[in-house]
C-alpha positions as CSV (number, residue, x, y, z in Angstrom):
1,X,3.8,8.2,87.8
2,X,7.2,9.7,87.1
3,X,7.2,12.7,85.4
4,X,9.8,11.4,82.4
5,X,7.1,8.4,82.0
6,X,3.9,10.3,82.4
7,X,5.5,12.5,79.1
8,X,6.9,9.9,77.5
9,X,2.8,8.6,78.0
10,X,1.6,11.2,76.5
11,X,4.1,11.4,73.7
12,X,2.7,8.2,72.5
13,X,-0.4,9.5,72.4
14,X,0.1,12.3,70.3
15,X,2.9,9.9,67.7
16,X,0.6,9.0,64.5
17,X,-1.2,5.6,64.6
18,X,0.2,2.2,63.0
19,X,-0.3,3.4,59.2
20,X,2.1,5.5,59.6
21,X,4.7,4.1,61.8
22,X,7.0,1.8,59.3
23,X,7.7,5.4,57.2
24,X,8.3,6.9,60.6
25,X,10.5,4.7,62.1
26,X,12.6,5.5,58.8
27,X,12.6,8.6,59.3
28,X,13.8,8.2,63.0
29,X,16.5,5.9,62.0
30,X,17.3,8.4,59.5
31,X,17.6,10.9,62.0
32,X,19.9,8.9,64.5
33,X,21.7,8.2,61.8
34,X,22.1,11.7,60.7
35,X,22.7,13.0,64.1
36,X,25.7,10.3,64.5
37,X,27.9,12.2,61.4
38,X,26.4,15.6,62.0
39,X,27.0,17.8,64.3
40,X,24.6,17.5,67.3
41,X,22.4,20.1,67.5
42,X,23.3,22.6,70.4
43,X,20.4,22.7,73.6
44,X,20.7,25.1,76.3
45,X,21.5,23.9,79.3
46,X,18.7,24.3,81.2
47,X,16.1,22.9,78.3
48,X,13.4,20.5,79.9
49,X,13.1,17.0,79.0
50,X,9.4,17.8,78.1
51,X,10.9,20.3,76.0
52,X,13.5,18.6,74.1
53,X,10.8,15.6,73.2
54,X,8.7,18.3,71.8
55,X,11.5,19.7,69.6
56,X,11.9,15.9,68.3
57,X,7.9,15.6,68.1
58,X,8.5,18.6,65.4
59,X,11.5,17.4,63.5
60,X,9.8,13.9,63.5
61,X,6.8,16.2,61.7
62,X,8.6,18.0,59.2
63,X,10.4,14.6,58.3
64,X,6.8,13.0,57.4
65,X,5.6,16.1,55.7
66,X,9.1,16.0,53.3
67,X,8.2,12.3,52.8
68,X,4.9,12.3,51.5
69,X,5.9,15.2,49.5
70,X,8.6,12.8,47.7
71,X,5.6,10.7,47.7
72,X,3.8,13.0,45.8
73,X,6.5,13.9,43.4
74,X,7.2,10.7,42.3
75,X,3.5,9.7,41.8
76,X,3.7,12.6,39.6
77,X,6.8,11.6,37.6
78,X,5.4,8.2,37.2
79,X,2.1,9.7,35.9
80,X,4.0,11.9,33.4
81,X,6.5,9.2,32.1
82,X,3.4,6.6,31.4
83,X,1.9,9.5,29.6
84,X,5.1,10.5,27.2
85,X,5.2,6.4,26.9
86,X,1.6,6.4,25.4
87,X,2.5,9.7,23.5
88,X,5.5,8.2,21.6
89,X,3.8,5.1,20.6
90,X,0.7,7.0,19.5
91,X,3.3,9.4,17.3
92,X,5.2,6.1,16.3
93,X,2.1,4.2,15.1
94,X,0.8,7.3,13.5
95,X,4.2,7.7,11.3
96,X,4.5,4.1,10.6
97,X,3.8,2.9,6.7
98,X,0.6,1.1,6.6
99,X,0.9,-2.8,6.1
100,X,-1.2,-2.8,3.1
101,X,0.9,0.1,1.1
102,X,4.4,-1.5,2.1
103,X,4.4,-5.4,2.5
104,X,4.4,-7.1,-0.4
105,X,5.0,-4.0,-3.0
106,X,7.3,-6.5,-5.3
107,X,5.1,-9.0,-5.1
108,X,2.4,-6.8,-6.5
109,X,4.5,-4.8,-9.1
110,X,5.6,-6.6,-12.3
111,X,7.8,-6.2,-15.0
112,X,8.0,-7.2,-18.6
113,X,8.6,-7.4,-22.1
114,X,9.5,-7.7,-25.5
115,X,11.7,-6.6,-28.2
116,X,12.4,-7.2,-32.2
117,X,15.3,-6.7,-34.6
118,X,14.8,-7.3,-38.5
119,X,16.5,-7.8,-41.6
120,X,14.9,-6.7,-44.9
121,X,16.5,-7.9,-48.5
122,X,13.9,-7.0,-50.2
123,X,14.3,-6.1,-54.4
124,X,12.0,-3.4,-56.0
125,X,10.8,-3.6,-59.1
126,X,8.2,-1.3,-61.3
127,X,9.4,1.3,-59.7
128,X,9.4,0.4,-56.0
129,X,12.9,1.1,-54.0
130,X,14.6,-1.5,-52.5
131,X,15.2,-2.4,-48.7
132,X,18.4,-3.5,-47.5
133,X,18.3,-2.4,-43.9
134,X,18.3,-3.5,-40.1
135,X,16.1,-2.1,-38.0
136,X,15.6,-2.8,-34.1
137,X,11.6,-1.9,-35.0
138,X,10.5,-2.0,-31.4
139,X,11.9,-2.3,-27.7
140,X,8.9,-2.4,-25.2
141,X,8.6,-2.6,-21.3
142,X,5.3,-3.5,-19.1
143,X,4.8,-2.2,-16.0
144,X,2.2,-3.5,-14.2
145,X,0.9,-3.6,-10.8
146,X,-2.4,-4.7,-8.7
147,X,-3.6,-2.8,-5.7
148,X,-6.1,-5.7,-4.5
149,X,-7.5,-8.4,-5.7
150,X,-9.9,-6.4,-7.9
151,X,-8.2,-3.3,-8.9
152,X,-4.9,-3.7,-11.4
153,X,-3.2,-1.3,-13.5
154,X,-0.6,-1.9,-16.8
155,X,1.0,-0.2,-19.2
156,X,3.5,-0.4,-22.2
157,X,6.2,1.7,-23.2
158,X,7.7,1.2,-26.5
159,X,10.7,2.9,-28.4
160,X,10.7,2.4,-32.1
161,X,13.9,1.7,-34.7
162,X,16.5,2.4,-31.9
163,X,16.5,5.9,-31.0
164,X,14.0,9.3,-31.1
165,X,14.2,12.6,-31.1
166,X,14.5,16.1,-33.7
167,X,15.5,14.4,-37.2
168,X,15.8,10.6,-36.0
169,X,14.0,7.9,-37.5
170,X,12.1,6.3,-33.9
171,X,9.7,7.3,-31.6
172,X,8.9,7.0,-27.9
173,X,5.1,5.8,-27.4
174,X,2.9,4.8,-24.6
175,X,1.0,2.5,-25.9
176,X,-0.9,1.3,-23.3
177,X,-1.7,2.8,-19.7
178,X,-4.9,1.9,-18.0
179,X,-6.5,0.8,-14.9
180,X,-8.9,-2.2,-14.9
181,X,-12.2,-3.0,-12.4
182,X,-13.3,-6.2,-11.9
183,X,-16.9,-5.8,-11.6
184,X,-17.8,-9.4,-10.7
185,X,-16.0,-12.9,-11.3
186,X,-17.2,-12.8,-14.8
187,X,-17.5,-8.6,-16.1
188,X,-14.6,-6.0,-15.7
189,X,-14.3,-2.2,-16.4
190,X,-11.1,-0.3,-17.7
191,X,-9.9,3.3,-18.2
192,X,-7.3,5.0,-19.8
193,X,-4.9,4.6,-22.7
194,X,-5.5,0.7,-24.2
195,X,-5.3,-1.2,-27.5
196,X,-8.9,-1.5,-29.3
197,X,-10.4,-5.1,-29.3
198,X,-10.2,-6.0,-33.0
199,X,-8.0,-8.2,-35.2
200,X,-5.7,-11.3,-34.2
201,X,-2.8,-9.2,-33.9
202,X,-3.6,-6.1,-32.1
203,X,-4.4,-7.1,-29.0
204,X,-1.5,-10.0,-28.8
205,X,1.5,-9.1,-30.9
206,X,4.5,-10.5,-29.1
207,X,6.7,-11.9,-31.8
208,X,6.9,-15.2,-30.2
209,X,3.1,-15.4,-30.8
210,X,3.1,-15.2,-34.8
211,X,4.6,-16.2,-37.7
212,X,6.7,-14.3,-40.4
213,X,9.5,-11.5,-39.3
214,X,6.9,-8.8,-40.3
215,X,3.3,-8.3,-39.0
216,X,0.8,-9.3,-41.9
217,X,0.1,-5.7,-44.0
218,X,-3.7,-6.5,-44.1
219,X,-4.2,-6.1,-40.4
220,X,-1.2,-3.0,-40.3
221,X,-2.6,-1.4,-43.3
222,X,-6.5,-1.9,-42.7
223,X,-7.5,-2.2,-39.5
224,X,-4.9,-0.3,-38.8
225,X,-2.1,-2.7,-36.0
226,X,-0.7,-1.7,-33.7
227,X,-3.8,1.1,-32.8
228,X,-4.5,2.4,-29.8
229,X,-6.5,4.9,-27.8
230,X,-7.6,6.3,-24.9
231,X,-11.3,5.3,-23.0
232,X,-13.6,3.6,-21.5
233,X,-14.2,-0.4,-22.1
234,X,-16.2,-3.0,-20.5
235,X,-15.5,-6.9,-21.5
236,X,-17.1,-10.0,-19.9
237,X,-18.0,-13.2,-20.7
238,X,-21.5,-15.3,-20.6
239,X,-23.2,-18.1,-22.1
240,X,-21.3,-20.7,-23.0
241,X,-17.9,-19.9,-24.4
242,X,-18.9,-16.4,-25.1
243,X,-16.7,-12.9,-24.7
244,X,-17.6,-9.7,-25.3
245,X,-16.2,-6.4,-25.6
246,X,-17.2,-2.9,-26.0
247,X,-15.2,0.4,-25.7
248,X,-16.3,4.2,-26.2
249,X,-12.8,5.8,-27.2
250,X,-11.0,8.6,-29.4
251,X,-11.8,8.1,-33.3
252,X,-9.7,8.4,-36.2
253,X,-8.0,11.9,-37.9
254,X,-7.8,10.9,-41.0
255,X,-6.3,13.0,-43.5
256,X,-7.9,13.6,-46.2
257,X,-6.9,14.8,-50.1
258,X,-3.8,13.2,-52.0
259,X,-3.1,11.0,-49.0
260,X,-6.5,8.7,-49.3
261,X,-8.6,8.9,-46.1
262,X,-6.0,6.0,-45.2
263,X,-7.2,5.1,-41.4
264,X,-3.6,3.9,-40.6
265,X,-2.6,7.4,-40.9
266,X,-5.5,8.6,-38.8
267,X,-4.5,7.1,-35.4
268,X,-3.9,9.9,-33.4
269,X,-2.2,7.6,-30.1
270,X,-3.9,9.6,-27.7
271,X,-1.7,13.0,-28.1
272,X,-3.8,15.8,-27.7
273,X,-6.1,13.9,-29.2
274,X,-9.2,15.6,-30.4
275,X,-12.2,14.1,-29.2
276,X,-15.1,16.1,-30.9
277,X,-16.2,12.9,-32.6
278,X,-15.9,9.9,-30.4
279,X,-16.0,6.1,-31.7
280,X,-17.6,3.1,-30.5
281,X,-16.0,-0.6,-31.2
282,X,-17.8,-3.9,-30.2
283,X,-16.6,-7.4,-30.0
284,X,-17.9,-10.9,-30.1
285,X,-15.9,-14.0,-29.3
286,X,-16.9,-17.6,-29.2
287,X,-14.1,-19.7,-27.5
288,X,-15.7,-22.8,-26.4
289,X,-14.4,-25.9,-28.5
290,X,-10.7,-26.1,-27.4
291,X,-7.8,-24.3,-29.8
292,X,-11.0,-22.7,-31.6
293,X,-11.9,-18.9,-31.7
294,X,-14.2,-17.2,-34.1
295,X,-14.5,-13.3,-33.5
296,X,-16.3,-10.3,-35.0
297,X,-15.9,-6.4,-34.3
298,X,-18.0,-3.2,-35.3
299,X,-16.9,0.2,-35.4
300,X,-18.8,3.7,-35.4
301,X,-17.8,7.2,-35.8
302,X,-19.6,9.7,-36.9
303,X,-16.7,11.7,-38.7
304,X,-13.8,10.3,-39.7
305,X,-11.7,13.4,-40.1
306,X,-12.7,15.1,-36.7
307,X,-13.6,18.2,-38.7
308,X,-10.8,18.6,-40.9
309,X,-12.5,17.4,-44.5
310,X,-15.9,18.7,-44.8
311,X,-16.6,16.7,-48.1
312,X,-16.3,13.6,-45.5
313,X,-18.2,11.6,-42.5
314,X,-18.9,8.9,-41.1
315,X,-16.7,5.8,-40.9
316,X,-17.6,2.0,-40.1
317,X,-15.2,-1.1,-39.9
318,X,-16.3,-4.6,-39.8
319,X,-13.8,-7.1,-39.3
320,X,-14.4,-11.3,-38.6
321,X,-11.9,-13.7,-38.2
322,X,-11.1,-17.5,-36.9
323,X,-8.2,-19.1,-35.3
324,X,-8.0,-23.0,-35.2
325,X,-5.1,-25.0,-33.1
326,X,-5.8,-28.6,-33.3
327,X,-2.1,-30.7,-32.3
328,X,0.3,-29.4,-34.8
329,X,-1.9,-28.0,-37.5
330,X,-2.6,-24.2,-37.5
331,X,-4.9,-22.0,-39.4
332,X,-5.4,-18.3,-39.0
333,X,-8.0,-16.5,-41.7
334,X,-9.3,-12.7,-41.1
335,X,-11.2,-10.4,-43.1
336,X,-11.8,-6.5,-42.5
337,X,-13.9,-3.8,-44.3
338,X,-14.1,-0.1,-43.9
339,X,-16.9,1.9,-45.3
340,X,-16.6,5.5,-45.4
341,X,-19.4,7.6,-46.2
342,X,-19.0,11.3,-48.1
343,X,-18.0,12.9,-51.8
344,X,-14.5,13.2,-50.6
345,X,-13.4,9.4,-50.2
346,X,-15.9,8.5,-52.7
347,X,-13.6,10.6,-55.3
348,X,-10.7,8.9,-54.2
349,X,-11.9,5.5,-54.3
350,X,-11.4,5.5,-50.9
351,X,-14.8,4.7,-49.6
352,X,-14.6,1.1,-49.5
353,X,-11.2,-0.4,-48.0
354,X,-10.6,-4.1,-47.5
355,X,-8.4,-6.9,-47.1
356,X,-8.1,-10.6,-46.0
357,X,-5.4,-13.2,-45.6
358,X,-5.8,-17.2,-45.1
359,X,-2.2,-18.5,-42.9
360,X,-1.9,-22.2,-42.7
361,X,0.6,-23.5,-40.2
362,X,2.4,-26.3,-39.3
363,X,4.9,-27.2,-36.3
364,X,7.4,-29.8,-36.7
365,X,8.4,-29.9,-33.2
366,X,8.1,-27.8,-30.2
367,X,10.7,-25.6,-31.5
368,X,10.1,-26.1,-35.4
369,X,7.3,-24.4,-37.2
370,X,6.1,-23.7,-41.1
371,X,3.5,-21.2,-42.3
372,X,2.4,-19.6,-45.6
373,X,0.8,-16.8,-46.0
374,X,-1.5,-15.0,-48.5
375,X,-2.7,-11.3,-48.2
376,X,-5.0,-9.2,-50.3
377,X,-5.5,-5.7,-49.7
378,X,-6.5,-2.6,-51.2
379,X,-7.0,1.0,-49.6
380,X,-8.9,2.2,-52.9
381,X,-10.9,-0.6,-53.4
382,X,-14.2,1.9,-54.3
383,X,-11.8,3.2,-57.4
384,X,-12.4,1.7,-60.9
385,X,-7.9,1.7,-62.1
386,X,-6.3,-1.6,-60.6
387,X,-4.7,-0.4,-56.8
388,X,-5.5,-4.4,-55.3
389,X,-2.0,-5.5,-53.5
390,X,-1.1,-9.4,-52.9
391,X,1.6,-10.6,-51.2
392,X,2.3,-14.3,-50.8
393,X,5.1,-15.7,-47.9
394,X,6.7,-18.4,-46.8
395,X,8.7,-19.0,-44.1
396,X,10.3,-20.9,-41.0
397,X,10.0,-19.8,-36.6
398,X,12.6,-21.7,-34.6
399,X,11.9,-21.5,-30.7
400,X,14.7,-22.1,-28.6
401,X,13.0,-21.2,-25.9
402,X,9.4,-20.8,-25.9
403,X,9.6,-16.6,-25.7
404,X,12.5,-16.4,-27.9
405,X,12.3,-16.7,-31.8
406,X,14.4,-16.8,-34.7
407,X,12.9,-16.1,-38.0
408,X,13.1,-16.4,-41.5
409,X,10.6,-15.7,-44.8
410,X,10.2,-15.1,-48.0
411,X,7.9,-12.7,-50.0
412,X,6.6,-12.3,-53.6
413,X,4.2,-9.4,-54.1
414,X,2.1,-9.1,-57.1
415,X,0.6,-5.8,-57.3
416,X,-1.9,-4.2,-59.8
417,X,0.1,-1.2,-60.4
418,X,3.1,-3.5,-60.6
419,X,5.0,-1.9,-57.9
420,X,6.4,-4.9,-56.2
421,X,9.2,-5.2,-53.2
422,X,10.4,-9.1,-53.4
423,X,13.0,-11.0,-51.3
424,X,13.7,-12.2,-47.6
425,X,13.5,-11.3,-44.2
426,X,15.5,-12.0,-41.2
427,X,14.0,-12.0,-37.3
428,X,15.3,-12.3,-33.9
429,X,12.4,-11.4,-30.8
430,X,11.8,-12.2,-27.7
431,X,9.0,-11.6,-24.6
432,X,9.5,-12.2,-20.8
């Protein structure tokens, strides 16, 4: 065999096998094709055909080593680039608002409302000042908002006769601020600032929801509406038609002396408020006929003062009442009771307070209605001198739309210590 095919033999031999011969013959092309722009590499003259094909064997070497080091490197650089993919959607998932806290946050959060303004013409006689005034009495926003299906919180801020601060005539009030529980589909828990389940008006006060411009004085001056207070409170319902209620909360600070032991001027709104005596209120409602409810608190607390009048103690309040709606006829009747126990109220005739009111009702139309009204009431009842107060009124509500009102009324007081403030009254409110 020739000697240029014997080596050319056994350079075959010693080329890589088929795996590698497609990226080889890449290379080789890439070499030829290098070799026809660059300069040709210089041999000596007398360099041996074996030798020149082993020089090429080499180069053909170092070529396949560069190339599966390119390999390599961009294995590598794929690796890394899938891993910085993964790490970017890992930090962008981790950063990203959950669904639950962002979608739907309107949906969940409401707003609401409900406002009064008043006119008073009110002539005093027996000694009683007159009233000529307006007052915006009350501007109040709800917030509310429910976290899931079972978990719901709501407040109300109110600002009283227009504007507050150092030497005005308003105040600012939270006057309710509480979250509520449902425990099952029929019994719920609550905590926090809330009004106390007793009365027609304390709870539902709106003024689209009652008659006359003014809220009745038996419930504002016994009870004592609007009254509030910060606790704990489980309500429910069983049996047929029945509701219940019962809340452990802050008590009353009633001041005692020349002012009475009056419990409207004991509500201390949750302000600091002391809690070394706690009370305990308890409702029952029936509800089942139809435009019928019949309802009956209980309150207890062992010191009526918190501390501050050691000639006085414990307080209780008992209050019933019955709303009927049957077509256009309306009657609303309540009575409440307080019984305070020690020599200090007992010296003031203070010990018993009470009141009642009977409000027949009558609407015309669905924006028309009538009432009358007649309220007795006395915060000295236990006292032997003549303090009873009765007020009768009159008067007409005009719906234009069913949460706005206009009002008008008259009263005629006839007091025992003949202190009497007679006249009309004026209203505009509104809820939403």
């Amino acid at each position: 065999m020739p000697y240029f095919l014997s080596n050319h033999q056994n350079l075959k031999n010693k080329l890589p096998g088929k795996r590698l011969m497609a990226p080889l013959a890449l290379a080789v092309w890439g070499a030829f094709a290098a070799s026809a722009v660059l300069p040709a590499p210089t041999f000596a003259a007398d360099i041996s055909l074996e030798e020149r094909f082993k020089l090429m064997e080499a180069r053909l070497a170092r070529i396949e080593a560069e190339n599966q080091n390119l390999k390599q490197q961009l294995s590598q650089t794929d690796q890394k680039v899938e891993a910085t993919g993964n790490q970017v959607e890992k930090i962008a998932t981790a950063t990203q608002l959950p669904q639950s806290s962002s979608a739907g946050w309107t949906e969940k959060t409401k707003l609401g409302g409900y406002g009064e303004m008043h006119y008073n013409a009110l002539k005093g006689k027996g000694g009683a000042a007159n009233k000529d005034e307006i007052d915006l009495h009350r501007f109040v926003l709800f917030f509310g908002h429910e976290f899931n299906s079972r978990t719901r919180f709501f407040s109300e801020l109110e600002v009283e006769h227009s504007i507050a601060g150092e030497g005005k005539k308003g105040e600012i009030e939270l006057e309710q601020a509480y979250v509520e529980f449902d425990l099952n589909d029929k019994h719920r828990a609550k905590a926090g600032l809330f009004m106390i389940p007793v009365g027609i008006i304390n709870e539902t006060h709106e003024p689209p929801a009652f008659y006359g411009v003014e809220r009745n004085p038996v419930e504002k001056d016994i009870i004592p509406a609007t009254w509030w207070a910060g606790g704990a409170a489980l309500a429910g319902r069983f049996g047929d038609g029945f509701g219940y209620d019962f809340a452990i909360h802050e008590g009353l600070a009633v001041p005692g002396g020349a002012k009475g032991y009056k419990p409207r001027d004991g509500r201390q709104k949750t302000s600091e408020a002391s809690a070394k005596k706690l009370a305990a209120t308890a409702r029952l409602k029936w509800t089942a006929i139809p435009g019928v409810e019949l309802s009956g608190t209980i309150q207890h607390q062992s010191d009526i003062t918190q501390g501050l009048d050691a000639t006085a103690g414990s307080a209780n309040l008992y209050e019933v009442h019955s709303i009927i709606n049957k077509g256009a006829f309306g009657l609303k009747a309540l009575y409440a009771q307080w019984d305070l126990s020690g020599s200090g109220p007992k010296s003031k005739g203070a010990d018993k307070q009470k009141g009642w009111y009977v409000e027949p009702s009558f609407k015309l139309s669905e924006q028309w209605g009538v009432f009358a009204r007649y309220n007795v009431w006395d915060n000295l009842a236990g006292d032997a001198i003549g303090s009873k107060k009765k007020q009768a009124d009159v008067g007409v509500n005009y719906w234009p739309h069913p949460d706005v009102v206009l009002k008008a009324d008259y009263q005629q007081q006839s007091n025992d210590d003949g202190r009497n403030q007679n006249g009309f009254n004026l209203g505009v409110g509104y809820q939403f």
